[in-house]
DSSP file (Angstrom, degrees, kcal/mol; ACC not computed):
  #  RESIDUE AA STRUCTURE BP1 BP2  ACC     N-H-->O    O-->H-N    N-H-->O    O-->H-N    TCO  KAPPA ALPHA  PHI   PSI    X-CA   Y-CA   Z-CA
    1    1 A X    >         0   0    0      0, 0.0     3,-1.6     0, 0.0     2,-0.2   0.000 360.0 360.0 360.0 151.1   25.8   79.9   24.9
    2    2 A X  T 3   -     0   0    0      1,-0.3     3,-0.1     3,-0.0     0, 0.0  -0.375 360.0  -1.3 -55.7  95.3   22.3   80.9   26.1
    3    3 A X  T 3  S+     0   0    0     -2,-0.2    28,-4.0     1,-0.2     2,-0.3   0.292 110.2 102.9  92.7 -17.1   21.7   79.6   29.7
    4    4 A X  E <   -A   30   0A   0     -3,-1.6     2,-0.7    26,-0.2    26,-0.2  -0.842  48.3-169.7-105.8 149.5   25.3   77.8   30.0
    5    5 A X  E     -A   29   0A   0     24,-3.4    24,-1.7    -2,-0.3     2,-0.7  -0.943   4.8-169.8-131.0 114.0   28.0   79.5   32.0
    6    6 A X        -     0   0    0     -2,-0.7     2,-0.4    22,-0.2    22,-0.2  -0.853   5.1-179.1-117.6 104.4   32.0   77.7   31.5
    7    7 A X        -     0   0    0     -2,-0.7    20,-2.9    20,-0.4     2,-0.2  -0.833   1.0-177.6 -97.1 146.8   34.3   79.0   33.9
    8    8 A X  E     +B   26   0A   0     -2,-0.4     2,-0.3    18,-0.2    18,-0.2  -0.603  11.4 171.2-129.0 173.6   38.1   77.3   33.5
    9    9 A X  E     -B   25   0A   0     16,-0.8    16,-0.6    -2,-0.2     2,-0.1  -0.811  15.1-175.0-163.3 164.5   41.0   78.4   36.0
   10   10 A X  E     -B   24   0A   0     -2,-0.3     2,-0.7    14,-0.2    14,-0.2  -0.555   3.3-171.3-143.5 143.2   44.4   77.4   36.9
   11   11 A X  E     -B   23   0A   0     12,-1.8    12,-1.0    -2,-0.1     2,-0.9  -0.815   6.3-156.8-128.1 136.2   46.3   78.6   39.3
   12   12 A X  E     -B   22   0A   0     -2,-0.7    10,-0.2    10,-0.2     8,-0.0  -0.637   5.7-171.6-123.5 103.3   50.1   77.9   40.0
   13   13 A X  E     -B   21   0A   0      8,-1.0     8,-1.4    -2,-0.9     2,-0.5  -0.177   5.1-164.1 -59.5 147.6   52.0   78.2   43.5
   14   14 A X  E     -B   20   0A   0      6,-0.2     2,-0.3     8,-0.0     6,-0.2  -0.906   9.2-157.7-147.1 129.8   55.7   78.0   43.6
   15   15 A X  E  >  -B   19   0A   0      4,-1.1     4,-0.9    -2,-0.5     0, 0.0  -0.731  22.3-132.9-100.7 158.5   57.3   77.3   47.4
   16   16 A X  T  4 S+     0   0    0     -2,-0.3    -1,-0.1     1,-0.1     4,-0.1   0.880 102.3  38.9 -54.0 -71.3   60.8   78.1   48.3
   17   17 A X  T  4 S+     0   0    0      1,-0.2    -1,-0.1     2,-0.1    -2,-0.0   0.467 127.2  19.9 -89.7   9.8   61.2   74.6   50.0
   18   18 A X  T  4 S-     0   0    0      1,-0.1    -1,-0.2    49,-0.0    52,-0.1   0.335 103.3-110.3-144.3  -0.6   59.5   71.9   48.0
   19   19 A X  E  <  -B   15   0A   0     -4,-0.9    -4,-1.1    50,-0.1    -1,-0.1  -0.211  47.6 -54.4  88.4 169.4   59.1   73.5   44.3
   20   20 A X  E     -B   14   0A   0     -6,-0.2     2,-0.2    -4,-0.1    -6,-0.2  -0.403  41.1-167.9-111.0 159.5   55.8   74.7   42.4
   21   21 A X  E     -B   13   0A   0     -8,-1.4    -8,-1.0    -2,-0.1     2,-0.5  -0.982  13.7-153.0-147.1 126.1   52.4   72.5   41.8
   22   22 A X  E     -B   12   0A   0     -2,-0.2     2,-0.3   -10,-0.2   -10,-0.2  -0.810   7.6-158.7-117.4 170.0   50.1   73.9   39.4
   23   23 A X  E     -B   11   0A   0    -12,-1.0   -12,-1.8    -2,-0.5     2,-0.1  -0.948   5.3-155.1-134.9 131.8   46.1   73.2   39.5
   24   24 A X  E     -B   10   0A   0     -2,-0.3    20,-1.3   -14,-0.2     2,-0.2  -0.421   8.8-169.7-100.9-159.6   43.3   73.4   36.9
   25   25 A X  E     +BC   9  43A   0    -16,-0.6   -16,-0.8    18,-0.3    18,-0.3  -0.816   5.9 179.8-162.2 160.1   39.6   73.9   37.8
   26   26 A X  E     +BC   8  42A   0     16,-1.7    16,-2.2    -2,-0.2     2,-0.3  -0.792   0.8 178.9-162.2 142.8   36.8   73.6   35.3
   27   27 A X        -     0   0    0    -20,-2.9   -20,-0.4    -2,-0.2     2,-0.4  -0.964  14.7-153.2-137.4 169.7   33.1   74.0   35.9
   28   28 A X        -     0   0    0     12,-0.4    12,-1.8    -2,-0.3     2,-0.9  -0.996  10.6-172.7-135.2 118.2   29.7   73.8   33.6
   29   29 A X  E     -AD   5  39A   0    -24,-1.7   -24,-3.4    -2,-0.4     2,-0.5  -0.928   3.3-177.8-135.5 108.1   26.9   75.6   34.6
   30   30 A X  E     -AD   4  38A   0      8,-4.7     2,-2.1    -2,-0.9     8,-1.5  -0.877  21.3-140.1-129.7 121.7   23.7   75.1   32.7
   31   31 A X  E     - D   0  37A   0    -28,-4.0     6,-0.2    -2,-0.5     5,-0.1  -0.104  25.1-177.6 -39.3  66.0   20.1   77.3   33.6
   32   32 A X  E     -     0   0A   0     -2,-2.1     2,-0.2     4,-0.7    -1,-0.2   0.810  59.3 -31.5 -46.4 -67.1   17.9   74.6   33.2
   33   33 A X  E >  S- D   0  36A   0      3,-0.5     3,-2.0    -3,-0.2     2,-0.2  -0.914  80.0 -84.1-146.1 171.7   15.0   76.4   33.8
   34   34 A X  T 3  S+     0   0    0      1,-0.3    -2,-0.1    -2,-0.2     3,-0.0   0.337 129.5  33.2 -97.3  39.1   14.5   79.2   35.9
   35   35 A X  T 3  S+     0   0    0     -2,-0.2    48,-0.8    -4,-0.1     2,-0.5   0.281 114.6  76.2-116.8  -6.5   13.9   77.9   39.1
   36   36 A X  E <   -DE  33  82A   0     -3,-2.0    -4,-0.7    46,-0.2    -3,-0.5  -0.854  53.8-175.2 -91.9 110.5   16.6   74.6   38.2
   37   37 A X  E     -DE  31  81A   0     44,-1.6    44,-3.1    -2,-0.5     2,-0.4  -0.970   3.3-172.5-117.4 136.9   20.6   74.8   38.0
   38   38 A X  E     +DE  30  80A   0     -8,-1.5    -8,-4.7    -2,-0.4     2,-0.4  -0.946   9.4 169.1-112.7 126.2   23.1   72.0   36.9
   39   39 A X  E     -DE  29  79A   0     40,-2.3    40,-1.6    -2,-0.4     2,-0.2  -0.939  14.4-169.5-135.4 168.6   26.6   72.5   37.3
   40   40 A X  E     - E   0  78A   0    -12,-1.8   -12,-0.4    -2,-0.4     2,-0.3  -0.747  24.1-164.1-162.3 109.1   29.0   69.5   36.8
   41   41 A X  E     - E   0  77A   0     36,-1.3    36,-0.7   -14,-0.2     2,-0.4  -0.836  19.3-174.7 -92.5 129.2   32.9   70.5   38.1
   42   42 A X  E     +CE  26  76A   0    -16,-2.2   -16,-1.7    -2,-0.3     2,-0.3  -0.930  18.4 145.0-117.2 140.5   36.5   69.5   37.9
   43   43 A X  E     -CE  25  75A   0     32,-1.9    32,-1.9    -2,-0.4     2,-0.3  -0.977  35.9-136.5-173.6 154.3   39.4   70.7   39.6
   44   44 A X  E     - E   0  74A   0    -20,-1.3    30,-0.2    -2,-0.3     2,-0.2  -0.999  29.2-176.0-138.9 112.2   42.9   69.4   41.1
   45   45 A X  E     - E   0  73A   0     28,-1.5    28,-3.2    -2,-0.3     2,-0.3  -0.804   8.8-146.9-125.0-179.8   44.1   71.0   44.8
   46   46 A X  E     - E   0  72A   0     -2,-0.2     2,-0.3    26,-0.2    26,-0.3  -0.872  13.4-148.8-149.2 164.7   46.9   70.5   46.7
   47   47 A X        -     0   0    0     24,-0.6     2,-0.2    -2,-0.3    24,-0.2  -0.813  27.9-143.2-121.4 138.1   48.4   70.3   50.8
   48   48 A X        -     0   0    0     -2,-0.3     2,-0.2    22,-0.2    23,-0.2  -0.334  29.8-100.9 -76.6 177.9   51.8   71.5   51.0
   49   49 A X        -     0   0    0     -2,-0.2     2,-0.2    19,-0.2    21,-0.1  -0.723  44.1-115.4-110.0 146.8   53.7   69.5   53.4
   50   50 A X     >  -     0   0    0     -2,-0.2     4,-0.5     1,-0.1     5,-0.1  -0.478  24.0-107.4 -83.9 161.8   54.0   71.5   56.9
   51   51 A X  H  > S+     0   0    0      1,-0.2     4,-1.4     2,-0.2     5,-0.3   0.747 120.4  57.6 -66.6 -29.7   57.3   72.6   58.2
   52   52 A X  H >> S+     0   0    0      3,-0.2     3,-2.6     1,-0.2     4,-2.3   0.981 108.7  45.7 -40.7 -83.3   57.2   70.0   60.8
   53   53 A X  H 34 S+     0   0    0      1,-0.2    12,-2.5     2,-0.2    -2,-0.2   0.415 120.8  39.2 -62.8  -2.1   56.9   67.4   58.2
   54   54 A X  H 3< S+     0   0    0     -4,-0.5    -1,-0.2    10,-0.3    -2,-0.2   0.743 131.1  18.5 -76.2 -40.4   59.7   68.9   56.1
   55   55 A X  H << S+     0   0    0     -3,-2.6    -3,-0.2    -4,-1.4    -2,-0.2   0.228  77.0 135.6-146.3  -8.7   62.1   70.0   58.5
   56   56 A X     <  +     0   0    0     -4,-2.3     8,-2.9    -5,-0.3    -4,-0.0  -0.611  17.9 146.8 -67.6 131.7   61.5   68.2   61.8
   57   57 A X        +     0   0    0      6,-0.2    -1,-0.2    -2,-0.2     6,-0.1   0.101  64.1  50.2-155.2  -1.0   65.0   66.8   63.5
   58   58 A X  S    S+     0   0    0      4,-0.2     2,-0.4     1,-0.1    -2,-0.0  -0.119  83.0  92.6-140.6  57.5   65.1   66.8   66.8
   59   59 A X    >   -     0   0    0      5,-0.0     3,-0.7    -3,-0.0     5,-0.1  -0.914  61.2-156.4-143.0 106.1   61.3   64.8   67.8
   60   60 A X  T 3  S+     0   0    0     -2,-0.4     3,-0.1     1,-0.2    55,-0.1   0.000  89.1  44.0 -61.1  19.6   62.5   61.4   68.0
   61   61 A X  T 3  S+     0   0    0     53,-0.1    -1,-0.2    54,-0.1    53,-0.1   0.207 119.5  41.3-131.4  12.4   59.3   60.0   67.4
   62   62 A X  S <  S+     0   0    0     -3,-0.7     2,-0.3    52,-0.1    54,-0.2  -0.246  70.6 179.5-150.6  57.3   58.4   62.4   64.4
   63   63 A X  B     -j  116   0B   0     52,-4.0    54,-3.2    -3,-0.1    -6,-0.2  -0.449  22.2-119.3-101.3 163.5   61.1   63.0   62.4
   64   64 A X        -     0   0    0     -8,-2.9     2,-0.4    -2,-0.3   -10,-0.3  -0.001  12.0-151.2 -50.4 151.6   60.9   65.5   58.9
   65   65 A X    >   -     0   0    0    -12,-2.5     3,-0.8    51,-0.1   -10,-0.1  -0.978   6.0-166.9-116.2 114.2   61.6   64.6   55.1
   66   66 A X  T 3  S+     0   0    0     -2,-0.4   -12,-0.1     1,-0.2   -11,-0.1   0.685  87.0  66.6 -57.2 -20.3   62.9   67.4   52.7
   67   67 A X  T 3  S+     0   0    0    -13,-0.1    -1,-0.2     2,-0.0     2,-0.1   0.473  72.6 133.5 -86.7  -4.4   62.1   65.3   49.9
   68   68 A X    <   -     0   0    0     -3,-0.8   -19,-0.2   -15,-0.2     2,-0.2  -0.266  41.8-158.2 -79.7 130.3   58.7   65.5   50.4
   69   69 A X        -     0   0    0     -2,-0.1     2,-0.1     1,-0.1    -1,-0.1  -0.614  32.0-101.0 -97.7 160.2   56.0   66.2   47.4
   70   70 A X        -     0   0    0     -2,-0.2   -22,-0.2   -52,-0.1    -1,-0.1  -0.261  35.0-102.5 -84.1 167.8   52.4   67.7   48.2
   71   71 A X        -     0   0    0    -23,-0.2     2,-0.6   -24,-0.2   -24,-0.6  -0.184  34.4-156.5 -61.1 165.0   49.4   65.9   48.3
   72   72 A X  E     -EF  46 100A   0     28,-1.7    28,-4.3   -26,-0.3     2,-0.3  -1.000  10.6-171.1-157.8 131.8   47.2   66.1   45.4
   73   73 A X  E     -EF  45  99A   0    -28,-3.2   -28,-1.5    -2,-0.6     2,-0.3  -0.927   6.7-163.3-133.6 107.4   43.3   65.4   45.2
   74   74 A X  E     -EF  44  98A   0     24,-1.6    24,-0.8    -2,-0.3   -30,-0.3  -0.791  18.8-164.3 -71.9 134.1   41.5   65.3   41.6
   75   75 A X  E     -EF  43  97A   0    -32,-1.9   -32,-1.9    -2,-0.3     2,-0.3  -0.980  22.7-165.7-130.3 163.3   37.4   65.7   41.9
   76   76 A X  E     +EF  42  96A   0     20,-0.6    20,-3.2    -2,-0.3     2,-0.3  -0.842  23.1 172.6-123.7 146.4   34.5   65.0   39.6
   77   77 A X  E     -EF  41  95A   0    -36,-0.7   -36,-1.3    -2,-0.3     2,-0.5  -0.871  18.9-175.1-150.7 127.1   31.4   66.7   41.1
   78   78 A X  E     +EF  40  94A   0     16,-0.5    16,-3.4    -2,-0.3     2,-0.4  -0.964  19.9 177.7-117.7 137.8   27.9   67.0   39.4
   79   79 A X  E     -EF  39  93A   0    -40,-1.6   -40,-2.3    -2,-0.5     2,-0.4  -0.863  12.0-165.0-125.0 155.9   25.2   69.4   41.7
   80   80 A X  E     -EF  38  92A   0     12,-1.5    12,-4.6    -2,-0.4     2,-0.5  -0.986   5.9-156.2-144.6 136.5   21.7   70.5   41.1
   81   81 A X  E     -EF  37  91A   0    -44,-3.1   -44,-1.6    -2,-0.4     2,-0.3  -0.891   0.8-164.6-129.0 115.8   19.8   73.2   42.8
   82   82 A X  E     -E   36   0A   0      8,-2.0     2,-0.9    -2,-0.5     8,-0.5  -0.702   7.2-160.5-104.0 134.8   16.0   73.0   42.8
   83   83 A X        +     0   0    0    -48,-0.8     6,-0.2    -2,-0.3     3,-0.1  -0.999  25.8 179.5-120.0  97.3   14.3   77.0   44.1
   84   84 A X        -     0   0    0      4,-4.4    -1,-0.2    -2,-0.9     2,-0.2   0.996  65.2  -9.9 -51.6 -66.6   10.7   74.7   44.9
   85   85 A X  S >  S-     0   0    0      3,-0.2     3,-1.5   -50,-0.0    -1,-0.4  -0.583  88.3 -89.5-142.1 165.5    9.0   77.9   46.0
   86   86 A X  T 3  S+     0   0    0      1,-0.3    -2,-0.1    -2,-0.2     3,-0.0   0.937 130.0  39.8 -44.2 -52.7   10.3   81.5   46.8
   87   87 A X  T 3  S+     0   0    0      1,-0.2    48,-2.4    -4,-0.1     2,-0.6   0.553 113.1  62.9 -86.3   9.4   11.0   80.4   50.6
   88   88 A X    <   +     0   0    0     -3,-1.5    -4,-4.4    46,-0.2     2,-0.4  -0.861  51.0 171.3-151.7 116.8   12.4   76.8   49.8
   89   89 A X        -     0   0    0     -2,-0.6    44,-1.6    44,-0.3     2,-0.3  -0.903  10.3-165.6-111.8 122.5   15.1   75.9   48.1
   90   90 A X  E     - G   0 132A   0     -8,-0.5    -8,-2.0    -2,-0.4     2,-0.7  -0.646   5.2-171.0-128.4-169.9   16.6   72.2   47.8
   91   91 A X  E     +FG  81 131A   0     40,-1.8    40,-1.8    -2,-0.3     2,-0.4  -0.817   4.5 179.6-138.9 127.4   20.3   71.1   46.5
   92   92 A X  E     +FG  80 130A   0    -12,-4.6   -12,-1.5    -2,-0.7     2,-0.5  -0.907   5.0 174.9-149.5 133.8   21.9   67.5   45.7
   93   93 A X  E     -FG  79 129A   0     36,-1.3    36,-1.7    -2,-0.4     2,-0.4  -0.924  22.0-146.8-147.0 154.0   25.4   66.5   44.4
   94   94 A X  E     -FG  78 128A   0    -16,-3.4   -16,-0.5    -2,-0.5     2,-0.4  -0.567  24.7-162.9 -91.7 162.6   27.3   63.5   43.7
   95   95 A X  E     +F   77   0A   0     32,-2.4    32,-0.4    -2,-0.4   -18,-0.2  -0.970  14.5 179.1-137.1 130.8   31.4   63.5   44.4
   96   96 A X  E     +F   76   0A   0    -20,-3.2   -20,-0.6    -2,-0.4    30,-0.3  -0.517  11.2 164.1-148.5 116.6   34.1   61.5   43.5
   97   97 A X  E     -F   75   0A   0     28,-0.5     2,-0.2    -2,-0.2   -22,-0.2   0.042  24.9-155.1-143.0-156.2   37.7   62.1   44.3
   98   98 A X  E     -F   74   0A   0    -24,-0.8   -24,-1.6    26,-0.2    26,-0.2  -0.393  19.0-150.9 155.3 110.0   41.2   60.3   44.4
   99   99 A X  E     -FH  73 123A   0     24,-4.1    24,-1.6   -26,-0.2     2,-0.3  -0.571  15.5-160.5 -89.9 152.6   43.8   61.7   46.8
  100  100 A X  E     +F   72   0A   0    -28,-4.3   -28,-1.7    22,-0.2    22,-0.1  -0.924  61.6  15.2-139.3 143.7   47.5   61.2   45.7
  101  101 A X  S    S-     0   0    0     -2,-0.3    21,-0.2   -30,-0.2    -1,-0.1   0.665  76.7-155.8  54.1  41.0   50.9   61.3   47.7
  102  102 A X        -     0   0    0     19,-1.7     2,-0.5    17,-0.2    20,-0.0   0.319  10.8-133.3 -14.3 164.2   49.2   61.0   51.3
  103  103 A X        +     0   0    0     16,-0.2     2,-0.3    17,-0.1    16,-0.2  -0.934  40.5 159.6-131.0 108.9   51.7   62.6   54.0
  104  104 A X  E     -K  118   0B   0     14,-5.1    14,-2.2    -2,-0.5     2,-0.5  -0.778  50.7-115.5-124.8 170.2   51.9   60.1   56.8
  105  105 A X  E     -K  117   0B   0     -2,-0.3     2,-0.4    12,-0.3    12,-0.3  -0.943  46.5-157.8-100.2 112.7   54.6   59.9   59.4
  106  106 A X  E     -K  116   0B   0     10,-1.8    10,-2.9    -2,-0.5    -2,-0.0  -0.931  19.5 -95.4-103.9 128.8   55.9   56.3   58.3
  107  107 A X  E     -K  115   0B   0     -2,-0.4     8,-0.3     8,-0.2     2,-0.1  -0.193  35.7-123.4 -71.5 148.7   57.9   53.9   60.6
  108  108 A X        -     0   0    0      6,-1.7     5,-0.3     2,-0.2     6,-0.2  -0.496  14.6-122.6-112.2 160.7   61.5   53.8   60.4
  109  109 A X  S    S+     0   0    0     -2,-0.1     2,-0.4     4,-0.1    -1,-0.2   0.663  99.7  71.1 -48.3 -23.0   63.5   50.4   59.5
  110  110 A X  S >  S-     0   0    0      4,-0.1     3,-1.2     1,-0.1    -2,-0.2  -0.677 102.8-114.0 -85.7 115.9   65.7   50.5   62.8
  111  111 A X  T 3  S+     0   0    0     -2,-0.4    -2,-0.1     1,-0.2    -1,-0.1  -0.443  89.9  11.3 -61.9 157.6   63.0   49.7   65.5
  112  112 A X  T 3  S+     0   0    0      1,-0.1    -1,-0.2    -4,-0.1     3,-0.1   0.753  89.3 113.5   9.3  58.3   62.1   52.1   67.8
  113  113 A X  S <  S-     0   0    0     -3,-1.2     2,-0.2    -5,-0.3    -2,-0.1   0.279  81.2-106.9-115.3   7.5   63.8   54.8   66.2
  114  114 A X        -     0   0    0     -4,-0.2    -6,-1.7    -6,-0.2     2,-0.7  -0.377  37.1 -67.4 108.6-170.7   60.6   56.6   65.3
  115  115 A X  E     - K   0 107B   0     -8,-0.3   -52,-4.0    -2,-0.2     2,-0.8  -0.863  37.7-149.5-123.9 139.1   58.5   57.4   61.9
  116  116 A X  E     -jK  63 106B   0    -10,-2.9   -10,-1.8    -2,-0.7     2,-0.3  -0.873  23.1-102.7-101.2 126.2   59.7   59.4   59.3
  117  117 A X  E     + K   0 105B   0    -54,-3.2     2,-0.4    -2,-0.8   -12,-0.3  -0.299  46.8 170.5 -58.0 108.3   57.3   61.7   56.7
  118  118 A X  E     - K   0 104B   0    -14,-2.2   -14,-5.1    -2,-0.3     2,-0.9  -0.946  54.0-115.4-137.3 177.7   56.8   60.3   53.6
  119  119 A X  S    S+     0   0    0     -2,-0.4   -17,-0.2   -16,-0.2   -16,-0.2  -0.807  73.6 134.9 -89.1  83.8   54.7   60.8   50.2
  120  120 A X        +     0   0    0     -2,-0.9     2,-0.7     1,-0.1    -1,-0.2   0.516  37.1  68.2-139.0  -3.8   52.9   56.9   51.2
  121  121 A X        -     0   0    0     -3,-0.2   -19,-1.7    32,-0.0     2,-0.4  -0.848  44.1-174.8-121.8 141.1   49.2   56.8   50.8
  122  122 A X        +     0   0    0     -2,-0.7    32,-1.2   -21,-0.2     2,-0.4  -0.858  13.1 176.9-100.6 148.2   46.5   56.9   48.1
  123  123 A X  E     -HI  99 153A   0    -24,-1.6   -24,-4.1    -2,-0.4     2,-0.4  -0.981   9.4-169.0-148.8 145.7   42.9   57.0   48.8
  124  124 A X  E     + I   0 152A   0     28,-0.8    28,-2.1    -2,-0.4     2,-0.2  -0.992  15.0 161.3-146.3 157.0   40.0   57.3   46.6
  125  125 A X  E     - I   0 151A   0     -2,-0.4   -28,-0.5    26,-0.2     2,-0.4  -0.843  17.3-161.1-145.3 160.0   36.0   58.0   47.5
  126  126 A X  E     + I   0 150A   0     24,-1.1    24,-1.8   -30,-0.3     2,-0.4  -0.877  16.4 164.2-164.4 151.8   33.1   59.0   46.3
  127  127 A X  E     - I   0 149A   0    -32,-0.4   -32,-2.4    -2,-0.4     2,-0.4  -0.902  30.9-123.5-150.3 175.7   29.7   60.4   47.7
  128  128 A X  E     -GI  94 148A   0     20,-3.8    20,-2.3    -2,-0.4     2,-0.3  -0.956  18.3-172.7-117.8 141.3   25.9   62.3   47.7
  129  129 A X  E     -GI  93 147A   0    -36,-1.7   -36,-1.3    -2,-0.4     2,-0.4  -0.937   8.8-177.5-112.1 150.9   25.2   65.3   49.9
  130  130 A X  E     +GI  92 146A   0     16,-2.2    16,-1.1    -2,-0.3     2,-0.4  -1.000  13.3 158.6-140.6 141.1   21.2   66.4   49.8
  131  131 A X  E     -GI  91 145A   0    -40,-1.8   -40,-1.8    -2,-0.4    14,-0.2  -0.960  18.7-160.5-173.8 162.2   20.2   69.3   51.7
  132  132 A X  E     -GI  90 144A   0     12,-3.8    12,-1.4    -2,-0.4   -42,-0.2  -0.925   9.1-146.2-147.1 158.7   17.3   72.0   51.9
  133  133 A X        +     0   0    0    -44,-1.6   -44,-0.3    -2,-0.2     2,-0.2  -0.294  14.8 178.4 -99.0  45.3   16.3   75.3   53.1
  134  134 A X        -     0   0    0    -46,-0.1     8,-4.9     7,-0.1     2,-1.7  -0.358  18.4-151.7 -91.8 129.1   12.9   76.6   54.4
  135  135 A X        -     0   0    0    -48,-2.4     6,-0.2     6,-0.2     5,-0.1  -0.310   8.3-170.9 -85.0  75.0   12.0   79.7   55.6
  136  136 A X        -     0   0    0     -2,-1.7    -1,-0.2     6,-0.1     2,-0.2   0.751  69.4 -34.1 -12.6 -88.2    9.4   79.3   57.8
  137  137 A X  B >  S-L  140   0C   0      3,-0.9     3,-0.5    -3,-0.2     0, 0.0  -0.681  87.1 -70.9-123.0-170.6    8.6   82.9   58.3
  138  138 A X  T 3  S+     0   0    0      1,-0.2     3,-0.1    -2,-0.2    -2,-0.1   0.835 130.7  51.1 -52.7 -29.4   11.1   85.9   58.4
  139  139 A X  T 3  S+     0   0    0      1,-0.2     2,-0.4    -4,-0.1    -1,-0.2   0.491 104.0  66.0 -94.5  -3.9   12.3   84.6   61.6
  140  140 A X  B <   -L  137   0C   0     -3,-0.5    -3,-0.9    -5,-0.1     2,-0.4  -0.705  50.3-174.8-158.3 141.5   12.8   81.6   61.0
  141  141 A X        -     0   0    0     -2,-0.4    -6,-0.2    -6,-0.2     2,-0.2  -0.783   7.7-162.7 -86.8 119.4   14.9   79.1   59.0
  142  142 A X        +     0   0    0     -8,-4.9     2,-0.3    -2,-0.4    -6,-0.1  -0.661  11.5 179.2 -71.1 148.5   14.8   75.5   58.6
  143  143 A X        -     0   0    0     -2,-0.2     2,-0.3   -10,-0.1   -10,-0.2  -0.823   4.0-178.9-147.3 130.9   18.1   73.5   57.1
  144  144 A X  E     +I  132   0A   0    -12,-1.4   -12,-3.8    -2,-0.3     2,-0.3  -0.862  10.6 171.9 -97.6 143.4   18.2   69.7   56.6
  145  145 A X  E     +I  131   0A   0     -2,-0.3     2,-0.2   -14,-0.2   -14,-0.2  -0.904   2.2 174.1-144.1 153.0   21.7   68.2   55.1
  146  146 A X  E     +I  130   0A   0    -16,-1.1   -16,-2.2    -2,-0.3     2,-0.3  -0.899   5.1 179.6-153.0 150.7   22.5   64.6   54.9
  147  147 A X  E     -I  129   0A   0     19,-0.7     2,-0.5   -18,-0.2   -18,-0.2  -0.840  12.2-167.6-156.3 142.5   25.6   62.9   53.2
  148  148 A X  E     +I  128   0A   0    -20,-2.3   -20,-3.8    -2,-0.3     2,-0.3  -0.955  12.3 173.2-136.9 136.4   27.2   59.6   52.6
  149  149 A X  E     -I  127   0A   0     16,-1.3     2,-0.6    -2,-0.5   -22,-0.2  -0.969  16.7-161.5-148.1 143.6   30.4   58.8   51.5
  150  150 A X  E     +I  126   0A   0    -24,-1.8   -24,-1.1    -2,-0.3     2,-0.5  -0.761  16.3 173.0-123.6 102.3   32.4   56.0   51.0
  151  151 A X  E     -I  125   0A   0     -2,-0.6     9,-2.0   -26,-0.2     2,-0.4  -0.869  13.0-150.9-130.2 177.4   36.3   55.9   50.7
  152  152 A X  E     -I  124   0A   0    -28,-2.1   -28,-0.8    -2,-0.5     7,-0.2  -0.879  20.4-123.6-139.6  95.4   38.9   53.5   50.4
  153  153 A X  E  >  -I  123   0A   0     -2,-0.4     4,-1.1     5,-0.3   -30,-0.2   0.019  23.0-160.0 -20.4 123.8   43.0   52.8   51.4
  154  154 A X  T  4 S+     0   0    0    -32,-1.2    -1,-0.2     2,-0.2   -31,-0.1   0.429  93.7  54.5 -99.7   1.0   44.2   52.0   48.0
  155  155 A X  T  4 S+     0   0    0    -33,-0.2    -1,-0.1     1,-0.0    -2,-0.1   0.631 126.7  18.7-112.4   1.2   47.2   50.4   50.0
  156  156 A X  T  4 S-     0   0    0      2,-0.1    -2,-0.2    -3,-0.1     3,-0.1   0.435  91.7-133.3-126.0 -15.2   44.6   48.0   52.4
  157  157 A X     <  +     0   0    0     -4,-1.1    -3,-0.1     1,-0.2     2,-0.1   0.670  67.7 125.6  53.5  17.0   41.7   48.2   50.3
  158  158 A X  S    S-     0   0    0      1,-0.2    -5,-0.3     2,-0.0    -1,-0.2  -0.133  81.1 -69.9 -77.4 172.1   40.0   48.8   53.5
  159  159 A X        -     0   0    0     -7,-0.2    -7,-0.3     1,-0.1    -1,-0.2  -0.673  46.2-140.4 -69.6 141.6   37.6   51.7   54.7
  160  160 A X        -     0   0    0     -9,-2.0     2,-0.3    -2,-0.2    -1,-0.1   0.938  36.3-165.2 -73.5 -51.0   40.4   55.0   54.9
  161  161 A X        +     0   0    0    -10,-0.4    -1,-0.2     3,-0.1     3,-0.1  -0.702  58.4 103.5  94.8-173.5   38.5   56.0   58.1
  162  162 A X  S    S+     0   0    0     -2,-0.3     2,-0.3     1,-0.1    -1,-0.1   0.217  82.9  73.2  75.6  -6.2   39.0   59.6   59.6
  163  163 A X  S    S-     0   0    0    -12,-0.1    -1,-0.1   -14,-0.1   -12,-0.1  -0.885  83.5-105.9-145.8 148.4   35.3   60.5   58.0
  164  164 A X        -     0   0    0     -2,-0.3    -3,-0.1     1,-0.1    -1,-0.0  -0.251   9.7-148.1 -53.9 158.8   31.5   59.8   58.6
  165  165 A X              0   0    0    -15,-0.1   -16,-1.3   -17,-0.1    -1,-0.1   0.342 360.0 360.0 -90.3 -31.5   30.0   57.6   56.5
  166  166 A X              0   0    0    -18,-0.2   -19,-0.7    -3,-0.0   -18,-0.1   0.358 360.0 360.0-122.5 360.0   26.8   59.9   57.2
């Protein structure tokens, strides 16, 4: 259609040592007008588990799982990108995600016998980024970003941590 752009994808890996994961993508891309773009995306990616976490057997404190599946993250994303003026352009999108089969090193039943890798956390988040360009003159460029995000241990119902909240 006139002014909308739908690109679809999917792409499917297959490993040796843990089996294949396949992944869509979908985005929507509408002209609003012609200094305005809307896109609103979906898409599923994936961490393979590292050899470490596979295959590790002789780090008593770290030790491997074979069984192990990859992580998987779904996101919803809607963006807009505003072109003000030739030299200034500014851009805002919301996010929202839910990560699946976490790969943590987990502690093992025997005390102090070490952690094992398993498929043990979920986490799900969601956030805004805003950010702009201006080009002062030819030599120089401004950029402001901001972003805030909020996720959450699905297994503490806590903050996950590891990330800014801005």
């Amino acid at each position: 259609a006139r002014d909308w752009t739908l690109t679809a994808g999917l792409r499917h890996d297959k490993y040796s040592d843990f089996g294949g994961t396949t992944n869509p993508r979908i985005a929507l891309v509408w002209d609003a007008a012609q200094d305005i773009t809307v896109k609103m995306m979906a898409g599923r990616a994936f961490r393979a588990p590292a050899w470490a976490e596979l295959y590790n057997i002789n780090n008593p404190v770290a030790l491997g799982n074979p069984s192990l599946k990859p992580e998987t993250i779904n996101t919803v994303e809607a963006a807009i990108s505003w072109q003000v003026q030739a030299d200034l352009q500014v851009n805002a999108n919301i996010f929202q995600y839910q990560w699946n089969d976490i790969i943590r090193f987990v502690p093992n039943t025997t005390a102090n016998t070490g952690a094992t890798a398993a498929n043990s956390g979920k986490q799900h988040g969601q956030g805004l980024e805003l950010d702009a360009t201006w080009d002062v003159t030819r030599a120089l460029r401004l950029i402001g970003s901001i972003s805030v995000q909020h996720s959450i241990d699905e297994a503490t119902h806590q903050d996950a941590g590891l990330a800014p909240h801005q």
